[in-house]
N, C-alpha and C positions, 0 to 999 in steps of 0.2 A: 536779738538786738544787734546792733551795729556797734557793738565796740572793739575795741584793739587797745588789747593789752599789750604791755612790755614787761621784758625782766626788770626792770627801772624803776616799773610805777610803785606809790605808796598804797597802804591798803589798811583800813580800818579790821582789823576780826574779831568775829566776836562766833555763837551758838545760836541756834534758832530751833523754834521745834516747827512740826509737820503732822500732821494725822493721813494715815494710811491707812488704804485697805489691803489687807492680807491674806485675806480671803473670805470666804463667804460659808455659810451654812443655814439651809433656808427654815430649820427651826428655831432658830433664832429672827427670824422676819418678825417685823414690827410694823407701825405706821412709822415711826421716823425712817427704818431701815427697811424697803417691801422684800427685797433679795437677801437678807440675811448678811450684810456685811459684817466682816469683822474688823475692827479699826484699833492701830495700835497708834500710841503717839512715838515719830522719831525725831533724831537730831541731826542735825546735819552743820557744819561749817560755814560760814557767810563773810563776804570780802567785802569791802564798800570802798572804791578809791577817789579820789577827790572831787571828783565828776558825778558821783552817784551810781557809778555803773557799778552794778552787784555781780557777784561768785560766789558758789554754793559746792561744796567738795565733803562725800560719803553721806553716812547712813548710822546710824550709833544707837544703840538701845537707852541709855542715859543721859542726860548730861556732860557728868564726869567724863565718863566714856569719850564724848566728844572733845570737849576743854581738854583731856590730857592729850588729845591726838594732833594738838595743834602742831607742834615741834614738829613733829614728822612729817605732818602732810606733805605733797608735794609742791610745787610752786604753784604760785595763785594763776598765773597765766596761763596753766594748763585745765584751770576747773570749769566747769558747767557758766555761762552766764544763766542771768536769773532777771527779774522785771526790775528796772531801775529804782531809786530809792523816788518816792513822790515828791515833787515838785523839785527834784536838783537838774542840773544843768541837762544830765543825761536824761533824765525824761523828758522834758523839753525841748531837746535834740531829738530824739526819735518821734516824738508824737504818737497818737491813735495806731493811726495804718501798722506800724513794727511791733505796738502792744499785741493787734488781734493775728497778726502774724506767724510771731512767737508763739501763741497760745494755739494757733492752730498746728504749728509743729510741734509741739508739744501732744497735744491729742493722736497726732498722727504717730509718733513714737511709744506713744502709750499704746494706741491698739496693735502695731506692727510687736511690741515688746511683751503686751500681756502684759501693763503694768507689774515688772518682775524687778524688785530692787534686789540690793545687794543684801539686804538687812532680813534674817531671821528670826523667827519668833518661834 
């Protein structure tokens, strides 16, 4: 995405969760799952500033876990963007073209990375 943040801006926070894969083990292959994934749900941190433009900061096994990390985190302008909030100003600013963009850099950090988060199971 195209935004710019400042130490300045205001920001909404809140928790969200994510489902990951963690790994795989091909006895456990299914029809929903052909490769045996194994999928945990995590949490991670979410900014929302007046514009719609999203932040997403860590990896947490719980909840809790994450809500209590809030104090700490570091400053929002240093976290991950993430896809704007729907229909706010900031996705309307960026349009289509920066959604499949994003998404394709995205992909290309997943494979260069092995989708390897910080979060253990």
């Amino acid at each position: 995405m195209n935004t710019q943040t400042t130490p300045t801006a205001r920001y909404t926070l809140g928790v969200r969760s994510n489902f990951l894969v963690v790994g795989h083990n091909p006895e456990m292959a299914d029809l929903d799952r052909p490769n045996g994934e194994i999928v945990k749900e995590v949490y991670e941190l979410i900014a929302e500033d007046t514009d719609g433009n999203r932040f997403v900061y860590g990896s947490f096994r719980s909840f809790l876990a994450a809500e209590t990390s809030i104090s700490s985190a570091p400053p929002v302008y240093t976290w991950a963007d993430t896809y704007p909030a729907y229909g706010s100003v900031a996705y309307e600013t960026y349009g289509e073209s920066d959604t499949v963009a994003w998404e394709r850099r995205q992909e290309d950090d997943h494979r260069v990375h092995g989708g390897a988060f910080a979060c253990s199971f």
